[in-house]
Wavefront OBJ file of the C-alpha trace (Angstrom):
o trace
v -26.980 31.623 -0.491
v -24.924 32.835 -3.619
v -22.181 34.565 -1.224
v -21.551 30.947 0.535
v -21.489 29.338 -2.909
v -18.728 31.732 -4.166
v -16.918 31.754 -1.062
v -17.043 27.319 -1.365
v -16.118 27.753 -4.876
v -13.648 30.283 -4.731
v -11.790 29.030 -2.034
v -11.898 25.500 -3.672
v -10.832 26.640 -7.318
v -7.584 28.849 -5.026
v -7.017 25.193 -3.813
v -6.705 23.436 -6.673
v -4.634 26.220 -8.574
v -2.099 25.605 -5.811
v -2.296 22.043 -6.016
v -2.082 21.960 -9.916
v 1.616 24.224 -9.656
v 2.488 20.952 -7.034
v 1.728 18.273 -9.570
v 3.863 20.211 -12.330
v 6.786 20.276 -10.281
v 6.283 16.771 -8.518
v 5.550 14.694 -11.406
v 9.119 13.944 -12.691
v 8.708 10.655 -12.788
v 5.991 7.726 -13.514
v 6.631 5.640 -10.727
v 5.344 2.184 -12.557
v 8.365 3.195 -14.572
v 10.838 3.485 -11.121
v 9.299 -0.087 -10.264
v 10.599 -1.281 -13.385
v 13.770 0.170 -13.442
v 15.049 -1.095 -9.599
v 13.694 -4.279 -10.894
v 15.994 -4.340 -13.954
v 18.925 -6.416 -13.555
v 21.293 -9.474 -15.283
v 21.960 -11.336 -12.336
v 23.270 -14.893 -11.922
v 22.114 -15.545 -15.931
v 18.779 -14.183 -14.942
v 17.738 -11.056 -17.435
v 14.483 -9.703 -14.903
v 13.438 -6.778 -17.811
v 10.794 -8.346 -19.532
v 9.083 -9.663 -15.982
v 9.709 -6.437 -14.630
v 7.767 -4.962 -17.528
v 5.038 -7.363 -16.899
v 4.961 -7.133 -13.106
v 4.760 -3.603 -12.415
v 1.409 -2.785 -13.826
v -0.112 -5.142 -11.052
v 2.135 -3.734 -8.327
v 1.191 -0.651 -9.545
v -2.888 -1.265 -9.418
v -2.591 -3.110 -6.378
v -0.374 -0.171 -4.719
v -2.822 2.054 -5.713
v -5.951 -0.247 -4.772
v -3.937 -0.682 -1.184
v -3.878 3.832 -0.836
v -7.039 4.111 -1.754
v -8.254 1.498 0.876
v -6.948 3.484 3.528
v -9.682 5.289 5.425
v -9.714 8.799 4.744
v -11.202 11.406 6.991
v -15.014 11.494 5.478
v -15.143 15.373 5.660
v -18.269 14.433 7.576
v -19.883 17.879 9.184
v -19.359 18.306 12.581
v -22.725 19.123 13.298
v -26.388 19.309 11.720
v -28.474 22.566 11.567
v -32.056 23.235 11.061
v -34.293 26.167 10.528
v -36.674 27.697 13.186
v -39.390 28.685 11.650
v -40.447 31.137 14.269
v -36.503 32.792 14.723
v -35.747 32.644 11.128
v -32.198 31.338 12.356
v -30.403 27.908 11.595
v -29.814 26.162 15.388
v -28.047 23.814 15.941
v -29.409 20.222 16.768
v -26.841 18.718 18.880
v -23.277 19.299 20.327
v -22.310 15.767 20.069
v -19.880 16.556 16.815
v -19.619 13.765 13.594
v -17.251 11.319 13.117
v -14.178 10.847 11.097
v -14.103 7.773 9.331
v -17.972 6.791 9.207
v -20.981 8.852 9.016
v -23.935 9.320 11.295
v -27.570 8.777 9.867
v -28.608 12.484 10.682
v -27.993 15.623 7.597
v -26.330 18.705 7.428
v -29.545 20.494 6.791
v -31.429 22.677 4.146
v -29.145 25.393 2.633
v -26.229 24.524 4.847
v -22.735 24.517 2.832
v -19.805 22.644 4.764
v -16.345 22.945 3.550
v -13.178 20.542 4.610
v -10.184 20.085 4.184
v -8.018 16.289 5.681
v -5.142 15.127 5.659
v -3.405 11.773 5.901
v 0.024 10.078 5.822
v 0.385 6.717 4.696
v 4.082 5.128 5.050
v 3.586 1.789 4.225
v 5.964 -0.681 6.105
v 4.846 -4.462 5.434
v 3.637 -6.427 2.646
v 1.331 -9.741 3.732
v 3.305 -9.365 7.220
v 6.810 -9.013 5.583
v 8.690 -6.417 6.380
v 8.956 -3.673 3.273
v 12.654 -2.907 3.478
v 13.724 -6.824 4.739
v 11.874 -8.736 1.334
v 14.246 -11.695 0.692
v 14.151 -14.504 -1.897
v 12.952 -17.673 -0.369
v 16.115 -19.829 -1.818
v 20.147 -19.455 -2.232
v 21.170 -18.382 -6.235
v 24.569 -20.242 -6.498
v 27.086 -17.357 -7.094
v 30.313 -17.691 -8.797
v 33.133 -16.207 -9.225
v 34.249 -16.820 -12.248
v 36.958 -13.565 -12.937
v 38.987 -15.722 -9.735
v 38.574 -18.977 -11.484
v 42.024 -21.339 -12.485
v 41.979 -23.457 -15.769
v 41.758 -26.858 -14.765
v 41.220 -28.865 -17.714
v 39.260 -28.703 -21.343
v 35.946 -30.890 -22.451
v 36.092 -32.860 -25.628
v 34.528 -30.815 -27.340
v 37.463 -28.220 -26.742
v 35.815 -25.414 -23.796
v 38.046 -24.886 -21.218
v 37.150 -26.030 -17.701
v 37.869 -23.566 -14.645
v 37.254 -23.886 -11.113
v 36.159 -21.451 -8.914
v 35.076 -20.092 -5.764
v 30.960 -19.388 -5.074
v 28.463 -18.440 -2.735
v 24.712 -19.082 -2.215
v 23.244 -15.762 -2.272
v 20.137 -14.023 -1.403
v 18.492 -10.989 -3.183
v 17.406 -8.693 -0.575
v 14.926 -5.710 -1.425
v 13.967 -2.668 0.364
v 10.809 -0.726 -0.376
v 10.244 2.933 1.009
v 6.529 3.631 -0.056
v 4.488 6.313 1.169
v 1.702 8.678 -0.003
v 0.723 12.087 1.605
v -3.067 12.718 1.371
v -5.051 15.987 0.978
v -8.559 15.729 0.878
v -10.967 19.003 0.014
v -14.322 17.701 0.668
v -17.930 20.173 0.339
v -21.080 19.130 0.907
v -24.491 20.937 0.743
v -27.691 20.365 2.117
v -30.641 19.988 -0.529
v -32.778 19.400 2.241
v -33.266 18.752 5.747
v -33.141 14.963 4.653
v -30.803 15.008 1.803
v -27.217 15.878 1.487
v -24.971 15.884 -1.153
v -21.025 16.245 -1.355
v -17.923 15.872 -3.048
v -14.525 15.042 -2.557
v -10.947 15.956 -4.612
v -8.013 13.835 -3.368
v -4.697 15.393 -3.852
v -2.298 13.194 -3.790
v 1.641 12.666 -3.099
v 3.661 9.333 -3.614
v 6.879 8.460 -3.653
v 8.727 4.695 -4.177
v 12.429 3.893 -3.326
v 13.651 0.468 -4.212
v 17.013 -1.231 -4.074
v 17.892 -4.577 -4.532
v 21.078 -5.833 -3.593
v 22.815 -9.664 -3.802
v 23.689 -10.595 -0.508
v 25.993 -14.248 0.133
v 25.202 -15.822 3.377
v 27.411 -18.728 2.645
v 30.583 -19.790 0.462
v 31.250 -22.942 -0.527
v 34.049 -24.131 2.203
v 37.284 -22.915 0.251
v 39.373 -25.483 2.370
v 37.497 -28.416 0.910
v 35.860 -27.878 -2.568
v 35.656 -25.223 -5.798
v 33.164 -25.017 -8.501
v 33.537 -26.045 -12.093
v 32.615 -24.319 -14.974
v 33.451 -24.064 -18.774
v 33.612 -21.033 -20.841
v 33.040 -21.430 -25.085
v 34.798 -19.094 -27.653
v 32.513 -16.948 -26.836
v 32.789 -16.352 -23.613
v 29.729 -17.921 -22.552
v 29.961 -19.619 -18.900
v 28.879 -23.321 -18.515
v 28.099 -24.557 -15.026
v 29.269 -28.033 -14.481
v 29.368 -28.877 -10.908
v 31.271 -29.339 -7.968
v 34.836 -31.172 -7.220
v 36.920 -31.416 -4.643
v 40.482 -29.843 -4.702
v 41.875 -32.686 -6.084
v 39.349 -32.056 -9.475
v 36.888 -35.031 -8.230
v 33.395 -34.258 -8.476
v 31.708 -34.082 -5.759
v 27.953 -34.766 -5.321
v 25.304 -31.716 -5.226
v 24.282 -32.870 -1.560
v 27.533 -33.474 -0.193
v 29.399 -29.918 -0.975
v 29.892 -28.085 2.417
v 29.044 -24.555 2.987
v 30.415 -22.137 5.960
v 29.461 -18.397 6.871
v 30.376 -15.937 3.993
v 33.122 -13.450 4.514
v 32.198 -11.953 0.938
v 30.069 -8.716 0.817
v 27.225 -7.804 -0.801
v 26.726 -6.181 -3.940
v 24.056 -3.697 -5.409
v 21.718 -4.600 -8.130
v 19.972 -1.793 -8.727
v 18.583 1.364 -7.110
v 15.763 3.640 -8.149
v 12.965 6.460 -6.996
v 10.656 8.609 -7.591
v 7.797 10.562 -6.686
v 4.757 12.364 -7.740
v 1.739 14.609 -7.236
v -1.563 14.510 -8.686
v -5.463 14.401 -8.469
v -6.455 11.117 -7.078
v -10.240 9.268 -7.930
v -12.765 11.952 -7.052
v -15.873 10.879 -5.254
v -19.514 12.161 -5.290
v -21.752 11.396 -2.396
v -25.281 11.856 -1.134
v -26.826 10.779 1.895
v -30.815 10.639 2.758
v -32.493 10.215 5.616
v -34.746 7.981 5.539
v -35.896 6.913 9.085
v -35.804 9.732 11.453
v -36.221 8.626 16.013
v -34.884 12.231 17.887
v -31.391 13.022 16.788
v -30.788 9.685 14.862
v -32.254 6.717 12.857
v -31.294 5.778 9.278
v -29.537 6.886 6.355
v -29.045 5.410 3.383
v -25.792 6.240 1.206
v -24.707 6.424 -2.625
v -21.220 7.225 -3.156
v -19.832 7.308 -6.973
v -15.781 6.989 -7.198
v -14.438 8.329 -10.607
v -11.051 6.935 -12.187
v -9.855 10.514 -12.387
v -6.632 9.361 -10.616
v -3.456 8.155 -12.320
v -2.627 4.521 -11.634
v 1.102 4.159 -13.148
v 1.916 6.881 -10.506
v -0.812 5.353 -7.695
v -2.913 8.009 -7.221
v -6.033 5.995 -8.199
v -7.296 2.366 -9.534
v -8.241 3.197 -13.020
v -11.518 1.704 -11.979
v -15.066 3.569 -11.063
v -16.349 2.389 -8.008
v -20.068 2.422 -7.012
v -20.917 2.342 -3.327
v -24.342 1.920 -1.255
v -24.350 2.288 2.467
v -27.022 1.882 5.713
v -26.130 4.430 7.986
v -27.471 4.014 11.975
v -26.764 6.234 14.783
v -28.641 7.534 17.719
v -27.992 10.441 19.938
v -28.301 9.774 23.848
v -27.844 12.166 26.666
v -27.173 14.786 24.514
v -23.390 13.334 25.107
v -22.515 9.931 23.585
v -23.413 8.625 19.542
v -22.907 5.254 18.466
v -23.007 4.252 14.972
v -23.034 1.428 12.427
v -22.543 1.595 9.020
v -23.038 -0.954 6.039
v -22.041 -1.044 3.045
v -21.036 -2.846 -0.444
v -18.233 -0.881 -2.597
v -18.918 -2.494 -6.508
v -16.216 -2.647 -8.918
v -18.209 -1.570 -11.716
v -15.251 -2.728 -14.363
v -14.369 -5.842 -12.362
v -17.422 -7.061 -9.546
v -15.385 -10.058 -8.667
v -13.161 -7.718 -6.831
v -15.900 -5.900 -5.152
v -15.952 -5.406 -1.255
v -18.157 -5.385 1.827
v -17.517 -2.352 4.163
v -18.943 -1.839 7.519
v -17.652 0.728 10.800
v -18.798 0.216 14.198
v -18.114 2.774 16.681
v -19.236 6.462 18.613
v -18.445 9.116 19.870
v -18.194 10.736 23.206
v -18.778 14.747 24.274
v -15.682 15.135 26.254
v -16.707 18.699 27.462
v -18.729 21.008 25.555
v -16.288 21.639 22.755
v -14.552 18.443 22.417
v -15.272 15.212 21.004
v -14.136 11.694 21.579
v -14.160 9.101 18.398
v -13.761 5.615 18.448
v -14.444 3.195 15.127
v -13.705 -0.306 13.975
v -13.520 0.082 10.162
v -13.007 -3.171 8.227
v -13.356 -4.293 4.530
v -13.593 -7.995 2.995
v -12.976 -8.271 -0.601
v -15.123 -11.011 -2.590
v -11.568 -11.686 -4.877
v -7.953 -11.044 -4.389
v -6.040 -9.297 -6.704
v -4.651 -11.044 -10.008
v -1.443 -11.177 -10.445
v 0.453 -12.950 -13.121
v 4.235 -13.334 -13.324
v 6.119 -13.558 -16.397
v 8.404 -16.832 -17.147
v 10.882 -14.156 -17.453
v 12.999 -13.374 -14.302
v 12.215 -16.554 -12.778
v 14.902 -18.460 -10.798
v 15.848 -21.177 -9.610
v 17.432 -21.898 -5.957
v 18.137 -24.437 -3.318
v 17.133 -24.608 0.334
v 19.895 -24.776 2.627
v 19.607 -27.319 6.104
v 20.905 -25.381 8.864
v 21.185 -21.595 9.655
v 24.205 -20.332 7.679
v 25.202 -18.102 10.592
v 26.145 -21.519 12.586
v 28.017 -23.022 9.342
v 31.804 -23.688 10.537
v 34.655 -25.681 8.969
v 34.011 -27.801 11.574
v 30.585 -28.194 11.096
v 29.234 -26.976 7.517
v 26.039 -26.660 6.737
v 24.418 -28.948 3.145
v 22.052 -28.163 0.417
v 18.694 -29.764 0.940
v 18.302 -32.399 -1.496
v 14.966 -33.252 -0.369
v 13.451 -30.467 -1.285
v 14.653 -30.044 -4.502
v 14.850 -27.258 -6.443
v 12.484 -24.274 -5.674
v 11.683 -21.474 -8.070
v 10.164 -18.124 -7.217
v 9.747 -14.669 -9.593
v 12.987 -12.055 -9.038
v 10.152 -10.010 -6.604
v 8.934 -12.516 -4.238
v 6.073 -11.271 -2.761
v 2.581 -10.868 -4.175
v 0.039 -7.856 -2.774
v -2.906 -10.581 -1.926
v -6.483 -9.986 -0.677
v -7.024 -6.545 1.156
v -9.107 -7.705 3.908
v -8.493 -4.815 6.341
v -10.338 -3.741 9.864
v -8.413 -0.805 11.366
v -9.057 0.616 14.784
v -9.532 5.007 14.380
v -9.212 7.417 17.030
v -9.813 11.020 16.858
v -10.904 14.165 18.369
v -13.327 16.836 17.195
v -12.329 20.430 18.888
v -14.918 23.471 17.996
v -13.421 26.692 17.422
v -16.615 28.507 16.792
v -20.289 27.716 17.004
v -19.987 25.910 13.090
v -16.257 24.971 13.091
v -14.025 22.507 14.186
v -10.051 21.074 14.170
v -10.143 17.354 14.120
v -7.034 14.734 14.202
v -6.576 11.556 14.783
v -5.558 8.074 13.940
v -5.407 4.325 12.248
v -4.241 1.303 13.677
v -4.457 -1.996 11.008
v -5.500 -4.939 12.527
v -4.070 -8.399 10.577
v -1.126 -8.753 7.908
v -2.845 -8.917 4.737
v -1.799 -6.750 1.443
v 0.015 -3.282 2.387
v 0.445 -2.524 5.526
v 1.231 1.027 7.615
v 1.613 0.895 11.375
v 0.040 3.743 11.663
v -2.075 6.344 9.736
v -1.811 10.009 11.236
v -4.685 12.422 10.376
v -5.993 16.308 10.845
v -8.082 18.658 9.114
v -10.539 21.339 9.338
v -14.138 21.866 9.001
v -16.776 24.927 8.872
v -20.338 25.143 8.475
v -21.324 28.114 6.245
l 1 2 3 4 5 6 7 8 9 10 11 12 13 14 15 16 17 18 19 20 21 22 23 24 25 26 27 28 29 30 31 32 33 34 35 36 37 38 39 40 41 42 43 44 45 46 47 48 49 50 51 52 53 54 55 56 57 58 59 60 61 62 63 64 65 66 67 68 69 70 71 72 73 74 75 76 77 78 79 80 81 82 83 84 85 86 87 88 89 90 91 92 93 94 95 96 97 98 99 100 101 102 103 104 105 106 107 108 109 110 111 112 113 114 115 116 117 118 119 120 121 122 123 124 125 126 127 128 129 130 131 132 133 134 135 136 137 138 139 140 141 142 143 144 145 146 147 148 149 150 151 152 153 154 155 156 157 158 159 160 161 162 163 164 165 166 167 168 169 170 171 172 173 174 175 176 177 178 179 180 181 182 183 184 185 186 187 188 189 190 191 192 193 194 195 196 197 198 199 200 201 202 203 204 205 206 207 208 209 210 211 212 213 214 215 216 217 218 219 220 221 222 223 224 225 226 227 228 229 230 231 232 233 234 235 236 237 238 239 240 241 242 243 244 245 246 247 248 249 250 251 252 253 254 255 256 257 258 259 260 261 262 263 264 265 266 267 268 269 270 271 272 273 274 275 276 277 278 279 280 281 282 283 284 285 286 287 288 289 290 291 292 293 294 295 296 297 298 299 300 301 302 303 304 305 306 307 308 309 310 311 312 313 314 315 316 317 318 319 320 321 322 323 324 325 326 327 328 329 330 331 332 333 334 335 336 337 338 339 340 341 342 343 344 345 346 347 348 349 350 351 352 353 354 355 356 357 358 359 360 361 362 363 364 365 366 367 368 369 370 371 372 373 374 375 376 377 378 379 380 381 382 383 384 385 386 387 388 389 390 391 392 393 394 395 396 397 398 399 400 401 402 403 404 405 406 407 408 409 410 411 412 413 414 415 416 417 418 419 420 421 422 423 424 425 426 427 428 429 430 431 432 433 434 435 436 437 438 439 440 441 442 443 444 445 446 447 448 449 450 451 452 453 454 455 456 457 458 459 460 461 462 463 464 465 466 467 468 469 470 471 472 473 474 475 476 477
């Protein structure tokens, strides 16, 4: 017994040495900090810093909130042992190996140690449906250029008028997100019905945002100019539109054709880092036992040991309780059902229900077929409050402005009016996930296996990958 436990622990404390050289040399930046710096710009007489600043601590929580969602591989043991009494030797109950994602209601067994190790990688590539790296705001910014503008005139009260060329412009953002996942996981049986465990995410992310102006359409340069004044001090007054004669020419009536002007950066920033994400405790009991199966019930405590600015955990402790159900048939196939409710123990609001349903399959006599639907409903969405700050104000355009000719321009859309929206557009919103998993369990010896596998999301809500790649290893000491 002592020889496993220093094995566990000294192969675990070789881990995390590793791990803690990683996070020295990864941690360059804070990436709440990269948020707000790629989100920092004086554009169009809009000064985003302060709203930046107030922003990216809820991108950052719900970033995190949105990793930590993503099912990681339970470090679930492949297999359950118990004692013969009359051999003196552990034996194995059945061949039919655990799952990934879920757990079945049966234990690891009295003095059995399991050690694992999984792996995940998480590229996230929409936000509520939206493409990460196509976010656009949802009106045109009127653009001018002022530095090409000609002195047409003065007011009364003695600023000089100019008229210029603009555009109705876009800001178009492109988020690379990702986080690498490494999860050591070691559980131990107390005994044949209890089972206790722990879990030590490492974790990598990185963030790359730009954000760049783009015009889709200039005001038609054949017909019409904008007017603006500039005081002694430089500061530019818009006026309006006129024709080339100088008449002014009403908001709804000034025509618009496909730009020819190119776009121009904002601001670019990244960053990544490494770190220890919210460590987990578990324990598992059996409480109903029918063959090789019947129910479990589940406690698993989630520490805020991870760092939220860099999105490695929510700053939160989470409290979990689960009803596990599986049942053995054939010696070959195991279906499963789990239960759950995750509690927010600083905010319950935002707690969750969790259930899987799935099984698995004995391929041959080494390899294992899983299939699970994993899904979560949150009781609350995330808060998210947006400064006054940053905000602009744009117009809708009628028609597409590819199609906008001389001959045929395309109008501002009175009717609509003015719309306003924050300088980042999109808001991470309720989490309410089901993914479809995949994997395989493959044993290399009587008490090990390689597993890998997959995630599929089903629906467009919050942070989105396409797909989640897994793989790890397991042994039974």
């Amino acid at each position: 017994m002592r020889k496993k436990l220093a094995r566990i622990l000294l192969f675990t404390c070789a881990a995390q040495i590793f791990f803690a050289g990683v996070v020295v040399q990864g941690e360059a930046r804070d990436l709440t900090d990269v948020f707000v710096r790629a989100f920092s710009f004086n554009a169009l007489g809009a000064d985003t810093t302060l709203s930046a600043k107030a922003v990216a601590p809820a991108f950052s929580a719900g970033t995190a909130e949105a990793i930590r969602q993503v099912p990681t591989t339970s470090g679930a043991p492949s297999f359950v042992y118990r004692l013969n009494q009359t051999t003196d030797i552990f034996e194995r109950l059945t061949g039919v190996p655990g799952a990934l994602f879920s757990e079945r209601s049966l234990t690891l067994g009295k003095g059995q140690f399991d050690f694992s190790i999984g792996g995940s990688f998480v590229d996230f590539s929409a936000l509520n449906g939206k493409n990460l790296t196509n976010i656009k705001s949802p009106a045109l910014l009127n653009d001018v250029f002022s530095e090409e503008g000609i002195a047409v005139g003065q007011l009364p009260t003695g600023e000089t008028l100019f008229a210029a060329p603009s555009s109705g412009a876009v800001i178009h953002t492109r988020i690379d997100l990702h986080a690498h996942s490494i999860v050591p996981t070691v559980r131990y049986g107390v005994t044949d019905r209890l089972e206790i465990g722990l879990s030590i995410p490492i974790v990598n992310t990185f963030l790359r945002v730009s954000n760049e102006l783009v015009r889709v359409v200039d005001l038609d340069p054949s017909s019409a100019r904008f007017l603006f004044a500039r005081d002694q001090h430089g500061n530019e007054i818009p006026i309006g539109f006129v024709d080339l004669a100088g008449n002014p020419l009403d908001f709804s009536r000034a025509p618009f054709v496909k730009s020819l002007r190119p776009s121009s950066s904002l601001r670019k920033a990244a960053g990544h880092a490494t770190g220890i994400g919210d460590i987990a405790v578990h324990a598992k009991y059996h409480l109903w036992r029918n063959g090789l199966g019947g129910a479990a019930l589940g406690l698993n405590l989630q520490l805020p040991s991870g760092e939220v600015r860099n999105f490695h955990g929510t700053d939160e402790p989470h409290l979990s309780t689960f009803l596990y159900l599986s049942q053995v048939l054939w010696s070959r196939l195991e279906p499963r059902l789990n239960a759950g409710l995750d509690i927010n123990v600083d905010d319950v609001d935002r707690s969750s229900f969790l259930y899987t349903i799935g099984g698995t399959v004995l391929v041959d006599k080494k390899l294992g077929f899983i299939i699970d639907f994993i899904g979560r409903s949150e009781f609350s969405r995330l808060s998210t409050r947006i400064s006054k700050k940053g905000i602009y104000q744009g117009a809708a355009l009628i028609g597409n402005p590819r199609t906008c000719t001389h001959e045929r321009p395309c109008f501002i859309n009175v009717a609509k009016g003015p719309i306003e929206f924050p300088f980042f557009p999109e808001r991470i919103k309720r989490n309410d996930i089901v993914y479809f998993s995949f994997g395989f369990r493959y044993a290399l010896t009587a008490s090990g296996t390689i597993f890998f596998g997959g995630l599929a999301p089903i629906g467009n809500d919050g942070l989105r990958a396409d797909f989640v790649p897994v793989g790890g290893i397991e042994y039974t000491f």
